[in-house]
C-alpha positions, 0 to 999 in steps of 0.5 A, spaced: 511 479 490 504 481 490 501 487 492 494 489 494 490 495 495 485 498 499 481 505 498 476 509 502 471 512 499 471 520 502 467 526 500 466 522 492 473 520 491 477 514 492 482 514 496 488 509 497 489 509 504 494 502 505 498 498 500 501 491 502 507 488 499 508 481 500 515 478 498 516 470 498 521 466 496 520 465 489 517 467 484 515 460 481 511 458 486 504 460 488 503 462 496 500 464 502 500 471 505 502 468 511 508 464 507 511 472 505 519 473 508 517 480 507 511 483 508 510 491 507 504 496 509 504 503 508 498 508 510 496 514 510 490 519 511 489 526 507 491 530 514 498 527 511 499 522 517 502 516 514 506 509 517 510 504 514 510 496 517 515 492 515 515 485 517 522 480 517 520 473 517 527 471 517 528 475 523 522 475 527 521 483 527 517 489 525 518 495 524 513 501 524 515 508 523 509 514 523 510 519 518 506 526 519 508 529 512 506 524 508 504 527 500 498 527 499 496 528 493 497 522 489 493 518 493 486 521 490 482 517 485 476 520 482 471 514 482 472 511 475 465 509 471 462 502 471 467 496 469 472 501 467 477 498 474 484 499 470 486 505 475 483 502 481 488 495 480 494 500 477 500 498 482 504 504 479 499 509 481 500 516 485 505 517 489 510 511 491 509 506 496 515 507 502 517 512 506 515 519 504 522 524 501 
């Protein structure tokens, strides 16, 4: 599996607006992203809009489904102090990945 996250910078804080998962066949081996059987974005805006893709390679499908209730709070970052990256590249930070509850 492998993750990546972007942000966006708005009134000087971060805001982590989509996260991509990658599942792969094995853990073992080192992949492309194209080579994923699953890959998973979810996005959302301050307003609390969102969405969640999910693509089946296996199956040859996607699946996209719109939130407008997303919570937002867990997505906001101060910006941290130079080489100080830890949070910007914490999988685990705010609130989860995947449908709101």
């Amino acid at each position: 599996m492998a993750r990546s996250v972007d942000w966006d910078l708005i009134d000087g804080r971060l805001w982590r607006w989509v996260t991509r998962e990658y599942v792969y066949p094995d853990d073992e081996t080192q992949y492309m992203e194209f080579d994923a059987v699953l890959a998973l974005k979810t996005s959302a805006r301050p307003d609390g809009s969102g969405s969640l893709t999910i693509r089946d390679k296996e199956t040859g499908q996607t699946h996209v489904t719109e939130f407008t209730d997303v919570a937002t709070d867990g997505y906001w970052l101060d910006v941290p102090a130079f080489a100080e990256w830890g949070p910007l590249v914490n999988a685990s930070l705010g609130a989860p990945t995947g449908p709101p509850s």
